[in-house]
N, C-alpha and C positions, 0 to 999 in steps of 0.2 A: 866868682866873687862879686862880682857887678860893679857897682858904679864905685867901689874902694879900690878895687882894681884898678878901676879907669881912673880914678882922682890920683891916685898916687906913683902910674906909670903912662899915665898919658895915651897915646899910640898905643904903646907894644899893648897893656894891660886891655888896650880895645881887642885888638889880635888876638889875645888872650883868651879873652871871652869868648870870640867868635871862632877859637878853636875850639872851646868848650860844647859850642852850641852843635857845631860841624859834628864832633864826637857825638852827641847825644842824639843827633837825627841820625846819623847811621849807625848806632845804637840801635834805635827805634825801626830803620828801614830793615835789618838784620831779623829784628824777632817778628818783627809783621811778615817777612818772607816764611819766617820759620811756620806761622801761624798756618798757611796754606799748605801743607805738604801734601804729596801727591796722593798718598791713601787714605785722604778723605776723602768722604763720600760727600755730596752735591749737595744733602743735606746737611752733614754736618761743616758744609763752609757756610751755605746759609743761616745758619744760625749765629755760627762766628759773626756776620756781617749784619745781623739784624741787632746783636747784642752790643755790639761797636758804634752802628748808627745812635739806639738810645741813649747810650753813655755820650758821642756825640751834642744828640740834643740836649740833654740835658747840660753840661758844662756849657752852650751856646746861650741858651737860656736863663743860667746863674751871671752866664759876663753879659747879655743886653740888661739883666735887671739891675746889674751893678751898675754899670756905665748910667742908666738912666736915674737911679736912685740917688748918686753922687749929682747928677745935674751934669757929665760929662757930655752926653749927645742928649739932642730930646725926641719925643718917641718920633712927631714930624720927619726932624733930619734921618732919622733909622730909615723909614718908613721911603725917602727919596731915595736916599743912597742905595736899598735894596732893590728897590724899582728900575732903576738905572743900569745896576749892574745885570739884574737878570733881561736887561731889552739891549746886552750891548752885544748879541750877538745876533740880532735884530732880529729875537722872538721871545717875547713877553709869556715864557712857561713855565713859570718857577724854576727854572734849572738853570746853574753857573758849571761851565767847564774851565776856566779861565784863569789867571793866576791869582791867588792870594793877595799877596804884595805887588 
């Protein structure tokens, strides 16, 4: 319910939410497990995983263009806070293993 939730029961309605949220990623963790079963074949996980990355990029790309379009970050700040995170595991490779949040 979101933020009605939370205006009108404080706490719990936060709980609330964040049971919702708890339900929907292991929702999500559930059928992504299902996604992999054992009699695929190499290829066909590869393809699952190459079709996940573009879908990926793309929603990644609709929220920096938002964020930037509303004037919420601007491309500079993008551009530090991505540099930083991929050097904080002190190599500068374009790659993050790290947490999210």
């Amino acid at each position: 319910m979101g933020w009605g939730r939370t205006l009108l029961l404080g706490d719990i309605g936060n709980r609330l939410d964040i049971e919702d949220t708890e339900r929907d990623i292991a929702h999500l963790k559930q059928k992504m497990a299902g996604v992999f079963r054992n009699d695929m074949s190499q290829d066909q996980k590869m393809e699952v995983l190459v079709r996940e990355n573009t879908e990926l990029k793309l929603c990644l790309a609709a929220l920096v263009r938002l964020l930037l379009a509303k004037g919420a970050i601007d491309k500079t700040e993008l551009e530090t806070m991505v540099a930083a995170l991929d050097a904080q595991d002190g190599n500068s490779d374009g790659k993050y293993d790290g947490q999210i949040i």
